[in-house]
MARLOBA-226011 format. One record per residue (C-alpha): residue number from 0; x negated, y, z negated. Coordinates in steps of 0.2 Angstrom, whole numbers, plus 5000, padded with zeros to 4 digits. Each point is the difference from the previous one (the first is absolute). Layout:
<lumpas>
 resi    u    v    w
  NUM    X    Y    Z
...
</lumpas>
This chain:
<lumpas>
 resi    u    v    w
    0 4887 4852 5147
    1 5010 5016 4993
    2 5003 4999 4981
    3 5009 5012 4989
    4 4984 5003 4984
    5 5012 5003 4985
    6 4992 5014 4985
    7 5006 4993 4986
    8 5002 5004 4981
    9 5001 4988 4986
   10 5010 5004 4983
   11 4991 4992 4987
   12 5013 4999 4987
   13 5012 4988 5011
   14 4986 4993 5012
   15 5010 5006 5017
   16 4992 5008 5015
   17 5009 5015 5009
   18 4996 5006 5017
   19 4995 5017 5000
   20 4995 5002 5016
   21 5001 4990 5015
   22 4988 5001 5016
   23 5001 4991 5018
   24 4983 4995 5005
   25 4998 4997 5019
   26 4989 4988 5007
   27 4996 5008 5017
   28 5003 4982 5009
   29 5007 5001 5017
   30 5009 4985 4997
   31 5008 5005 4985
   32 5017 5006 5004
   33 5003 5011 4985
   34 4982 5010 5004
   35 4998 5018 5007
   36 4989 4991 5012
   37 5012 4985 5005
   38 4997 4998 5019
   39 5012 5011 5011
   40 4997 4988 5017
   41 5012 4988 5007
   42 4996 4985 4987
   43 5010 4984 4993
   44 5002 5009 4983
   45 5009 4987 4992
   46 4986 4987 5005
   47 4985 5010 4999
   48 5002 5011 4986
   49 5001 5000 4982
   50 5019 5005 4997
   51 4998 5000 4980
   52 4991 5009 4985
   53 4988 4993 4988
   54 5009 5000 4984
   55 4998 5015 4988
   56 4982 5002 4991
   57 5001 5008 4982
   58 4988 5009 4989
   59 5003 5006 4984
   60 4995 5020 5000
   61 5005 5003 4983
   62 5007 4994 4983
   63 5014 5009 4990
   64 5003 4996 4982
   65 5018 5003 5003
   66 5010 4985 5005
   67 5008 4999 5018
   68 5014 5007 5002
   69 5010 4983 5000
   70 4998 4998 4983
   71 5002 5015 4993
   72 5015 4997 5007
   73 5001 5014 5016
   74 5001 4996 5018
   75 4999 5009 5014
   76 4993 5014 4989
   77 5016 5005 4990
</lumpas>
């Protein structure tokens, strides 16, 4: 099934994890109804197919030896 593969850095100073980037990886099932390849026929799409992503997958990318943003007291970047 679909799943969003989150890119992730982690400060070191305060321990958090910030997504820096953010991908949607598609599984290519015909019976997944989130895919690019989700099958356009006449189908029971609420019995046959997957209606609901996987949850997100994170990896951590990179480490800052800044702390998050949260603790340095900013949010949203101001």
């Amino acid at each position: 099934m679909c799943f969003r593969l989150n890119q992730c850095t982690e400060h070191t100073p305060c321990g958090h994890t910030t997504v820096a980037r953010q991908h949607r990886i598609d599984c290519n099932k015909s019976t997944c109804r989130i895919s690019a390849s989700h099958n356009s026929g006449r189908h029971d799409c609420a019995r046959d197919c997957v209606q609901n992503m996987l949850p997100d997958q994170s990896v951590i990318m990179e480490t800052s030896s800044m702390p998050c943003n949260l603790c340095r007291g900013r949010t949203n970047g101001h």
